[in-house]
Biopython code that builds the backbone (N, CA, C, O; Angstrom):
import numpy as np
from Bio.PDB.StructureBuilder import StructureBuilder

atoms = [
    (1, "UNK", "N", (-57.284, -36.339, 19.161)),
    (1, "UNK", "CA", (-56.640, -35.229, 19.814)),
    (1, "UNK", "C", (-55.135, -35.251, 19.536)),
    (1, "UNK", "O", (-54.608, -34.153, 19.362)),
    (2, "UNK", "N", (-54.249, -36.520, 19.458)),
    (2, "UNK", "CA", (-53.288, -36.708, 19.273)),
    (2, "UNK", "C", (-53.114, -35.919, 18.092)),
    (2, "UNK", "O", (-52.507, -34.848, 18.089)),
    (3, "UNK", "N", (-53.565, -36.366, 17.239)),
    (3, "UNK", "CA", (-53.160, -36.011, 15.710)),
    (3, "UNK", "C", (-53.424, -34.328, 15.740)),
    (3, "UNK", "O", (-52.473, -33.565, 15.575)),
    (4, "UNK", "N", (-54.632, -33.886, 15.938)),
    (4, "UNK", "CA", (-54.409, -32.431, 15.918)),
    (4, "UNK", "C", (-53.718, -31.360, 16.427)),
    (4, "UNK", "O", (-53.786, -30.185, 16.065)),
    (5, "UNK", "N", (-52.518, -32.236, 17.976)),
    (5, "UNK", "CA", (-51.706, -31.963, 18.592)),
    (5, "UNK", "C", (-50.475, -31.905, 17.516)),
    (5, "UNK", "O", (-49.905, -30.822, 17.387)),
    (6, "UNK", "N", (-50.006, -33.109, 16.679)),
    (6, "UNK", "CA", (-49.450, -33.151, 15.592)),
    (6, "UNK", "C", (-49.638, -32.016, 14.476)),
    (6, "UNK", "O", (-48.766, -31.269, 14.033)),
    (7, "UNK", "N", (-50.781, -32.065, 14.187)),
    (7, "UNK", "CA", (-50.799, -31.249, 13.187)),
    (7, "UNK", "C", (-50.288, -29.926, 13.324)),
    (7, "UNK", "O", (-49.464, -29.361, 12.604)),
    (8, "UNK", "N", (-51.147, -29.303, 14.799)),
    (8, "UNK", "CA", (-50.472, -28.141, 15.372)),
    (8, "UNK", "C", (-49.068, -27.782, 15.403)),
    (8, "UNK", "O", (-48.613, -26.771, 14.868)),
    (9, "UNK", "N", (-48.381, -28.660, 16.059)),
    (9, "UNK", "CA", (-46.969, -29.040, 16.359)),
    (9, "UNK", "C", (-46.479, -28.526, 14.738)),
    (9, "UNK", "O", (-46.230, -27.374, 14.383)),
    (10, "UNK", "N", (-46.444, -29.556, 14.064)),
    (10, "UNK", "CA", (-46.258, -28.971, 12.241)),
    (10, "UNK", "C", (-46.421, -28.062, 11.924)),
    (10, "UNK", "O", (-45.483, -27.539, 11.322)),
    (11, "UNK", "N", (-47.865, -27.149, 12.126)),
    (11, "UNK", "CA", (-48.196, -25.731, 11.501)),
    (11, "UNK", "C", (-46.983, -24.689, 12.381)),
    (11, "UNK", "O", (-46.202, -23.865, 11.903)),
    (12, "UNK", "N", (-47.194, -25.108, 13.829)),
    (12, "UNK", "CA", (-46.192, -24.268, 14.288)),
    (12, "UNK", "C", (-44.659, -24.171, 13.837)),
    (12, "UNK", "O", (-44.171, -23.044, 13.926)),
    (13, "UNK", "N", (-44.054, -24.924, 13.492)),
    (13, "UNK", "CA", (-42.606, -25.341, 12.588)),
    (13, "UNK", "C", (-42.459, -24.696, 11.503)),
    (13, "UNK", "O", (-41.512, -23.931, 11.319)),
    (14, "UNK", "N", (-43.783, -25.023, 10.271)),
    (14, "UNK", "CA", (-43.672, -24.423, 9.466)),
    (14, "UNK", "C", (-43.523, -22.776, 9.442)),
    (14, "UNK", "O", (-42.723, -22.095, 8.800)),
    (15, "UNK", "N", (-44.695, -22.316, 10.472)),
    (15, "UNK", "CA", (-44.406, -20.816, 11.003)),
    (15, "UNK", "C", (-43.629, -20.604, 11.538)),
    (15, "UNK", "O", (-43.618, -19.432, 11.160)),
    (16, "UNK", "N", (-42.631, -20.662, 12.333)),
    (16, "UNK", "CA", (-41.442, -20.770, 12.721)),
    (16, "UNK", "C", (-40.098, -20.694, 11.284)),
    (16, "UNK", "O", (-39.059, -20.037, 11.218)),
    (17, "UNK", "N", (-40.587, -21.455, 10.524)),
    (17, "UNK", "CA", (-39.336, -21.791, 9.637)),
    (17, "UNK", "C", (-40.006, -20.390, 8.291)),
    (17, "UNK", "O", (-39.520, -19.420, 7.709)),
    (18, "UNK", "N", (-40.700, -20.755, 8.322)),
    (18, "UNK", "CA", (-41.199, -19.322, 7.505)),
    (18, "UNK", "C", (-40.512, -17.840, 8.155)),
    (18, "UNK", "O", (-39.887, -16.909, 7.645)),
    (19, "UNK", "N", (-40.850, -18.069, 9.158)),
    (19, "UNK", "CA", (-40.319, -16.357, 9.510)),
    (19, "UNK", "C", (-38.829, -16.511, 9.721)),
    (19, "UNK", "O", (-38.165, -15.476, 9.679)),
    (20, "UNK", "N", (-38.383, -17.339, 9.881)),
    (20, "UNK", "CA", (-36.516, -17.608, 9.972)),
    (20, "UNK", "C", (-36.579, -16.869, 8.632)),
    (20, "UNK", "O", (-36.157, -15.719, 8.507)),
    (21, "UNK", "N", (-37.144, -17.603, 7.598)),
    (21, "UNK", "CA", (-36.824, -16.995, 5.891)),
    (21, "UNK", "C", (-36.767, -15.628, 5.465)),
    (21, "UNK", "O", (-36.021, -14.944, 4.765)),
    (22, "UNK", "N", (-38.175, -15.414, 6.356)),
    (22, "UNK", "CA", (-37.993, -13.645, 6.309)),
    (22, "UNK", "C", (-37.159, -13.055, 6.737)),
    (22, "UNK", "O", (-36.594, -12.153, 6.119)),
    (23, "UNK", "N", (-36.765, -13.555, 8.349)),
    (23, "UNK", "CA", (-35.917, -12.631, 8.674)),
    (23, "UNK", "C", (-34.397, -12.435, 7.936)),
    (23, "UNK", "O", (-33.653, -11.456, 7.891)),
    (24, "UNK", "N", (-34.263, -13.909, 7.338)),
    (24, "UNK", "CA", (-33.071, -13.902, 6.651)),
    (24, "UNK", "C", (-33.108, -13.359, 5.350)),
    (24, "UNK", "O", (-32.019, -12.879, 5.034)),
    (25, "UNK", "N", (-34.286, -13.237, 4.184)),
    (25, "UNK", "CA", (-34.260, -12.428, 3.546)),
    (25, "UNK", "C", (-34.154, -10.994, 3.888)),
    (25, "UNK", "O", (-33.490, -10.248, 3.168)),
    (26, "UNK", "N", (-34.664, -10.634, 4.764)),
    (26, "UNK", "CA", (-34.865, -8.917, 4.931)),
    (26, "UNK", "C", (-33.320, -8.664, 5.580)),
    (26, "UNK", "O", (-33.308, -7.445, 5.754)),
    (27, "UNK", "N", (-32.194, -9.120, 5.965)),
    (27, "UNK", "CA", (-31.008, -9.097, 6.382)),
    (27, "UNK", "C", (-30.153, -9.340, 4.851)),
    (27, "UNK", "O", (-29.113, -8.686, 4.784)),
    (28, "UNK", "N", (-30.447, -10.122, 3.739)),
    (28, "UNK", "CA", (-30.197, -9.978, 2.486)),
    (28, "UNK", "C", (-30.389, -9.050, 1.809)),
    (28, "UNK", "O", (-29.622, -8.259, 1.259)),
    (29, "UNK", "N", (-31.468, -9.142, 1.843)),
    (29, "UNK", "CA", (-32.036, -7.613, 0.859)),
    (29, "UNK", "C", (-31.198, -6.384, 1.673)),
    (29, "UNK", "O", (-30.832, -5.601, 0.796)),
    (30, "UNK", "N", (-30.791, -5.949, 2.870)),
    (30, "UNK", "CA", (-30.404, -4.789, 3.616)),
    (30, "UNK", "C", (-29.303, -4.812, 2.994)),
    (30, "UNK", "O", (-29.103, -3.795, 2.329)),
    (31, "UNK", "N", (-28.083, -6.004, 2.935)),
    (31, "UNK", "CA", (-26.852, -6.195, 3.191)),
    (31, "UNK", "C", (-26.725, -6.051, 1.399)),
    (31, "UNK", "O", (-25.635, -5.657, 0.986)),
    (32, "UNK", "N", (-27.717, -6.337, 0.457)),
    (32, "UNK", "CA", (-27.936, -5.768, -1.021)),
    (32, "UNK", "C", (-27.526, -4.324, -0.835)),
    (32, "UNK", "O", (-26.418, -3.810, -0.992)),
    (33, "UNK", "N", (-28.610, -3.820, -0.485)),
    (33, "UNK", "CA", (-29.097, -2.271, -0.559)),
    (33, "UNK", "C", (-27.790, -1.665, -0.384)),
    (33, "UNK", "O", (-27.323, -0.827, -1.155)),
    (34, "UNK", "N", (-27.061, -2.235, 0.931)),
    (34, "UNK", "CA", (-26.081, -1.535, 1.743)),
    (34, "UNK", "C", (-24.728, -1.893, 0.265)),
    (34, "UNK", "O", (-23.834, -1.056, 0.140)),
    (35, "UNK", "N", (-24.740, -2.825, -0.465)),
    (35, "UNK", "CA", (-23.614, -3.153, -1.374)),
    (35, "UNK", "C", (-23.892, -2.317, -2.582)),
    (35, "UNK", "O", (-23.065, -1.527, -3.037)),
    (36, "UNK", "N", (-24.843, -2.474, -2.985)),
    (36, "UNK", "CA", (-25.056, -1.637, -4.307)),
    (36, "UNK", "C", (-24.789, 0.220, -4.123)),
    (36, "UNK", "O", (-24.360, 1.028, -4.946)),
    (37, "UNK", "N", (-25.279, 0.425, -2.601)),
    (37, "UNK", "CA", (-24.811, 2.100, -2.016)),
    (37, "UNK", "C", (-23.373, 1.786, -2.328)),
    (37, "UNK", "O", (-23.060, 2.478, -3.296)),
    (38, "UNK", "N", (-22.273, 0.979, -1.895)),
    (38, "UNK", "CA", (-21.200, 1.157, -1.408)),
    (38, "UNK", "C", (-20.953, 0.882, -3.093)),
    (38, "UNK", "O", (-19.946, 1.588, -3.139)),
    (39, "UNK", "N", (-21.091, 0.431, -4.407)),
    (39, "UNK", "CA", (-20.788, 0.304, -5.379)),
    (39, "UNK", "C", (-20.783, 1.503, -5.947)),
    (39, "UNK", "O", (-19.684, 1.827, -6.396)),
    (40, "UNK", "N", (-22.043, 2.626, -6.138)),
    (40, "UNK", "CA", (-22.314, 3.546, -6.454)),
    (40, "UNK", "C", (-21.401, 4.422, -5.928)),
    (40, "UNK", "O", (-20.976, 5.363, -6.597)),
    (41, "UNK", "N", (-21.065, 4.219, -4.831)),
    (41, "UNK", "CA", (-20.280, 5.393, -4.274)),
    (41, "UNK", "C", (-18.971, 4.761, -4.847)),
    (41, "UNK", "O", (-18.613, 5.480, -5.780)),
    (42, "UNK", "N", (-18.283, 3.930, -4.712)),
    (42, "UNK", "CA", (-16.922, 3.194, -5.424)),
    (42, "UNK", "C", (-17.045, 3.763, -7.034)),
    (42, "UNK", "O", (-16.017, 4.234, -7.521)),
    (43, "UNK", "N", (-18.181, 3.731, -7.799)),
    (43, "UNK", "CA", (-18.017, 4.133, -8.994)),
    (43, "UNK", "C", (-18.034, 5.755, -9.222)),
    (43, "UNK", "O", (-17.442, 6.385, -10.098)),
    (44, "UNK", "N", (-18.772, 6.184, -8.314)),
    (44, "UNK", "CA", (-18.465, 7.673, -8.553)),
    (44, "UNK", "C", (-16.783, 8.364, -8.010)),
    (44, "UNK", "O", (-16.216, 9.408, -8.334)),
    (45, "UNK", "N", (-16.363, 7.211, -7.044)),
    (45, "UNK", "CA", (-15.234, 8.101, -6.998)),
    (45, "UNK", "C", (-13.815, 7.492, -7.636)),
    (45, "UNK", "O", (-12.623, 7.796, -7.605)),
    (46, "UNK", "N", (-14.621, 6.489, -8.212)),
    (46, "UNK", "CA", (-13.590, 5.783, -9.494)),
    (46, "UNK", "C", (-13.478, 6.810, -10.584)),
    (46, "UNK", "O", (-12.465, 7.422, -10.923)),
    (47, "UNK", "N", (-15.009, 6.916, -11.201)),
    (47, "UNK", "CA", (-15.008, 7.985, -11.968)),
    (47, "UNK", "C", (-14.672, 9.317, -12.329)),
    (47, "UNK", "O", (-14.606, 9.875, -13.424)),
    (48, "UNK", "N", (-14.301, 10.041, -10.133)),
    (48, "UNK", "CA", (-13.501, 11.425, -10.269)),
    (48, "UNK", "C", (-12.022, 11.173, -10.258)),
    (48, "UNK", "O", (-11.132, 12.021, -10.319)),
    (49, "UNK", "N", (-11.930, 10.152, -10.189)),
    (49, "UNK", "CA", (-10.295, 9.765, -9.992)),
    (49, "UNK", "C", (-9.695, 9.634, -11.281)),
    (49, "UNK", "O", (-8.502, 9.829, -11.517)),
    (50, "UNK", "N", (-10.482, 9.329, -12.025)),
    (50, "UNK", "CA", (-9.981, 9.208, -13.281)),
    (50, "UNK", "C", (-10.039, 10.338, -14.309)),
    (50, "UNK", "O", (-9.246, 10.629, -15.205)),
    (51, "UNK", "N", (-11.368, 10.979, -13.878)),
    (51, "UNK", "CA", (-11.005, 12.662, -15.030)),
    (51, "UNK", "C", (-9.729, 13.343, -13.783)),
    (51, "UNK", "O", (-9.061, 14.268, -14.246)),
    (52, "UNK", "N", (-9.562, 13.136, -13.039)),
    (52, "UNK", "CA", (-8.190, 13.913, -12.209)),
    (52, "UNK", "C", (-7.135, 13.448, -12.450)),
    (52, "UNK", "O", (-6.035, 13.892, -12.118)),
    (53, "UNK", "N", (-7.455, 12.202, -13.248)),
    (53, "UNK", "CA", (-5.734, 11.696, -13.825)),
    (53, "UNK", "C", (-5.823, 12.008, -15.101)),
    (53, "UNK", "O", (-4.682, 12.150, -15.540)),
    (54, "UNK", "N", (-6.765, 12.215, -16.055)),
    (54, "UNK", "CA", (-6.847, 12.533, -17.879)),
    (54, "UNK", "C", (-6.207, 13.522, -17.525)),
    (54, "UNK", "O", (-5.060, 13.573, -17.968)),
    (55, "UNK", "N", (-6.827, 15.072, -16.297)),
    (55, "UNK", "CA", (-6.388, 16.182, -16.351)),
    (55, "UNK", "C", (-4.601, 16.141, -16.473)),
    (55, "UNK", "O", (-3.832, 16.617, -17.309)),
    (56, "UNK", "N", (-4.391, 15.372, -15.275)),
    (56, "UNK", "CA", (-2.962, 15.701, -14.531)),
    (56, "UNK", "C", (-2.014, 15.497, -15.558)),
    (56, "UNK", "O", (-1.027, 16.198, -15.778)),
    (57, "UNK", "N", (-2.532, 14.065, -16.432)),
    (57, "UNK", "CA", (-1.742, 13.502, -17.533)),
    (57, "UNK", "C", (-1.585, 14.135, -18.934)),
    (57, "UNK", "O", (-0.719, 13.931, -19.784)),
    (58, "UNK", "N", (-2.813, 15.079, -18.946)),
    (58, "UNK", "CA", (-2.599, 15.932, -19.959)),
    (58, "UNK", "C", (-1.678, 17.380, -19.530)),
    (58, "UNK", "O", (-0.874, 17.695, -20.407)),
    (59, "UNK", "N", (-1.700, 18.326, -18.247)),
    (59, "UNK", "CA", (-0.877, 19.146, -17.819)),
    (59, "UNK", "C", (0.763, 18.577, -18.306)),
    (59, "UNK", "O", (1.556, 19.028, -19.132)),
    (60, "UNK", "N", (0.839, 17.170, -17.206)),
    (60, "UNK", "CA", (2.044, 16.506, -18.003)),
    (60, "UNK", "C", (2.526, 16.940, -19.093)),
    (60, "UNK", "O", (3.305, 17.864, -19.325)),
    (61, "UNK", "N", (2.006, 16.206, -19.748)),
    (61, "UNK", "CA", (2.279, 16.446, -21.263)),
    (61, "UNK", "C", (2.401, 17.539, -22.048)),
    (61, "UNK", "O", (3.177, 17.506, -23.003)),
    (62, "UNK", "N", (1.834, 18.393, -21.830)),
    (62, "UNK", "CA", (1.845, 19.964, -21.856)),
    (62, "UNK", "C", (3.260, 20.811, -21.403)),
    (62, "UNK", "O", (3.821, 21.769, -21.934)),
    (63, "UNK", "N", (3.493, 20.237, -20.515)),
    (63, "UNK", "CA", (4.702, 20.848, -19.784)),
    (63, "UNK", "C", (5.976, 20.207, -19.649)),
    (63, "UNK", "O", (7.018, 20.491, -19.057)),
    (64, "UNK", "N", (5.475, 18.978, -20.583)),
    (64, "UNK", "CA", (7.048, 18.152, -21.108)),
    (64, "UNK", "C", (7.099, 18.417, -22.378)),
    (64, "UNK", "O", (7.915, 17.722, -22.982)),
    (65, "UNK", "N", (6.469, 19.240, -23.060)),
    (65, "UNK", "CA", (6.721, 19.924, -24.646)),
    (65, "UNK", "C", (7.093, 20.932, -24.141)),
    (65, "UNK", "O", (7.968, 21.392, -24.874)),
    (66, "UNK", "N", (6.881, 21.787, -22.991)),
    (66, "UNK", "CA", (7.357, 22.913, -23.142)),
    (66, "UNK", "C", (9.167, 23.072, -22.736)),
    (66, "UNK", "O", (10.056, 23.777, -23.214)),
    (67, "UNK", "N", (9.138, 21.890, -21.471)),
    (67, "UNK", "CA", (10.678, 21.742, -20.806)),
    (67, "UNK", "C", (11.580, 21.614, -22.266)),
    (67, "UNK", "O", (12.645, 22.131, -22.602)),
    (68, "UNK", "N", (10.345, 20.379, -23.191)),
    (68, "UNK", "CA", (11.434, 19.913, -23.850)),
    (68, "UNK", "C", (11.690, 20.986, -25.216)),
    (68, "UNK", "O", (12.649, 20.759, -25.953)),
    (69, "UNK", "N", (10.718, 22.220, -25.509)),
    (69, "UNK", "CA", (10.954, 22.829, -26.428)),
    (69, "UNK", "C", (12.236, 24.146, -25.719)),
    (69, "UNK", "O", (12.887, 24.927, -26.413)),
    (70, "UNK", "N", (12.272, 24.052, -24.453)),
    (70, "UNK", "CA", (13.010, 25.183, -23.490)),
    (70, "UNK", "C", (14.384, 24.603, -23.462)),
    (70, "UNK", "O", (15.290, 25.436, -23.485)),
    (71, "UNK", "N", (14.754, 23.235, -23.414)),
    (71, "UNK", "CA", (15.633, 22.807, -23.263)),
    (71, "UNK", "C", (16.584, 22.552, -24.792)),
    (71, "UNK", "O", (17.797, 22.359, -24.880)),
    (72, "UNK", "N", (15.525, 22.632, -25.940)),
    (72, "UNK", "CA", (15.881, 22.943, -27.105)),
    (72, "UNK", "C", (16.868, 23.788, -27.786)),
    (72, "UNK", "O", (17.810, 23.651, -28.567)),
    (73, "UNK", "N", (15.923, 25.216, -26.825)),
    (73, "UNK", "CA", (16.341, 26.562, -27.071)),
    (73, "UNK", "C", (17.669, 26.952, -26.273)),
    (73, "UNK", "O", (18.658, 27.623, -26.568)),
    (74, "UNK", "N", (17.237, 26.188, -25.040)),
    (74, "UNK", "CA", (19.116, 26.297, -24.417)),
    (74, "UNK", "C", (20.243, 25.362, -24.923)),
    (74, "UNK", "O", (21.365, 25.746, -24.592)),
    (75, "UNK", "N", (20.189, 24.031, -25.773)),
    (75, "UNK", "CA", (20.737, 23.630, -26.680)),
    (75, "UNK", "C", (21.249, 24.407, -27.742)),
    (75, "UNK", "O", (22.321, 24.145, -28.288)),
    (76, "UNK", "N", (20.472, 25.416, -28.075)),
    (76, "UNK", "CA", (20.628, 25.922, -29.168)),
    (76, "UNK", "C", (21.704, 27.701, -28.742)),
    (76, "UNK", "O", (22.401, 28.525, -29.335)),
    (77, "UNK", "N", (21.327, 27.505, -27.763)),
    (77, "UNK", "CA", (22.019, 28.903, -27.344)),
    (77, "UNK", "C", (23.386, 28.489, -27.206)),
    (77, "UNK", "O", (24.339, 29.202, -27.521)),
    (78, "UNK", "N", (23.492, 27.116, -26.646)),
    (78, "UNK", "CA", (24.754, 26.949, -26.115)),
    (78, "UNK", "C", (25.967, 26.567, -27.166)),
    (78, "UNK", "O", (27.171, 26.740, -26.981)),
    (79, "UNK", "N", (25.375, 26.050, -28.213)),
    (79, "UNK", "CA", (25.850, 26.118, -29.970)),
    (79, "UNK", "C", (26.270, 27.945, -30.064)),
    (79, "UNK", "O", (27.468, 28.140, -30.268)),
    (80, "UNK", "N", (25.792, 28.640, -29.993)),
    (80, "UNK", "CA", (26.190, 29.970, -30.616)),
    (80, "UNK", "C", (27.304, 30.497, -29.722)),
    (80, "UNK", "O", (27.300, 30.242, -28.518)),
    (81, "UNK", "N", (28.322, 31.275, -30.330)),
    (81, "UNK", "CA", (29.021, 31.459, -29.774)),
    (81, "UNK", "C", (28.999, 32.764, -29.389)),
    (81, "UNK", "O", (28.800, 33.696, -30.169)),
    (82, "UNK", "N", (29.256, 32.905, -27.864)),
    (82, "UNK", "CA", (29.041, 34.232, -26.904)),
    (82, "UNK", "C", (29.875, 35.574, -27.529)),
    (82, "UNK", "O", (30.925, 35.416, -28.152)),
    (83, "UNK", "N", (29.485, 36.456, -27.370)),
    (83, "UNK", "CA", (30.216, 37.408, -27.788)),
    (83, "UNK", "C", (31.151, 38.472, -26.642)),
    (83, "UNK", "O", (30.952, 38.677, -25.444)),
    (84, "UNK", "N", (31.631, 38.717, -27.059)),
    (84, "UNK", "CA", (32.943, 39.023, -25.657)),
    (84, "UNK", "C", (32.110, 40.127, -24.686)),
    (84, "UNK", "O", (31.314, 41.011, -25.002)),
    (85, "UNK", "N", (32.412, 39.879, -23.921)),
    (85, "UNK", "CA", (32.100, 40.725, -22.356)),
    (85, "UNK", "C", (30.350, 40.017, -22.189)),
    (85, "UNK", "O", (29.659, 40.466, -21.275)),
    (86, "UNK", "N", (29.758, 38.923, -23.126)),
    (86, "UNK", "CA", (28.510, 38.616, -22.705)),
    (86, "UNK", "C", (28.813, 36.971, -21.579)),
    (86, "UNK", "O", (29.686, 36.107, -21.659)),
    (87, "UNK", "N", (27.327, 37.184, -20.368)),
    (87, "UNK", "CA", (27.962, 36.267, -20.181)),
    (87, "UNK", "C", (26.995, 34.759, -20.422)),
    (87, "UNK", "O", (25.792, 34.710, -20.681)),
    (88, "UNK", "N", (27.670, 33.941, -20.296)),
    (88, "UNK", "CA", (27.170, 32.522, -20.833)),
    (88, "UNK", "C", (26.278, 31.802, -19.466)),
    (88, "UNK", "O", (26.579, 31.740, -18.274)),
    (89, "UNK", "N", (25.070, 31.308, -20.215)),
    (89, "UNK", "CA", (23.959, 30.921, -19.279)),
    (89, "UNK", "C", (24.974, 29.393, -18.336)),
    (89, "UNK", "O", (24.833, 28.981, -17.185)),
    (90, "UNK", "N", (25.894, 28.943, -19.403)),
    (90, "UNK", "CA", (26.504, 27.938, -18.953)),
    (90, "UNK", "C", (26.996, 27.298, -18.168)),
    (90, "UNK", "O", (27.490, 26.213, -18.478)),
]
sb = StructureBuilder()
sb.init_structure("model")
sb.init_model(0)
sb.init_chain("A")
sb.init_seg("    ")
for serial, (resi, resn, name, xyz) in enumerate(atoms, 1):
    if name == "N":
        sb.init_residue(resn, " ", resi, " ")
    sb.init_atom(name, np.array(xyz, "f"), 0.0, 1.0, " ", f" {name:<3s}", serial, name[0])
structure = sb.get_structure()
């Protein structure tokens, strides 16, 4: 009787320590699920962040050829010399 008291005692432990495992896997696997969501979402809005900076950086650029072709042209105006009664952008 002893011993099958033992044995019991054991099976119960092992069942015991078994379901600790589960429960601690299924709190893994959640705290997965829940990281890989929060990755997906980090990469998609990595990903809009970055065609919103190609855009912005290309407008940039666009509009520093134009300052700098405008600022050219008022270089160039300011070389010519005004003609009387006109008046100077200067």
């Amino acid at each position: 009787m002893n011993r099958y008291m033992e044995g019991g005692a054991a099976a119960e432990m092992l069942e015991r320590r078994w379901f600790a495992a589960f429960k601690a896997a299924s709190v893994a696997r959640a705290e997965c699920e829940a990281l890989v969501e929060a990755l997906n979402m980090t990469q998609a809005a990595w990903n809009e962040a970055r065609n919103r900076l190609v855009k912005l950086e290309t407008l940039r650029d666009a509009l520093g050829d134009e300052l700098a072709e405008v600022d050219g042209q008022k270089e160039e105006g300011l070389l010519e010399p005004a003609e009387p009664g006109e008046l100077s952008a200067a």
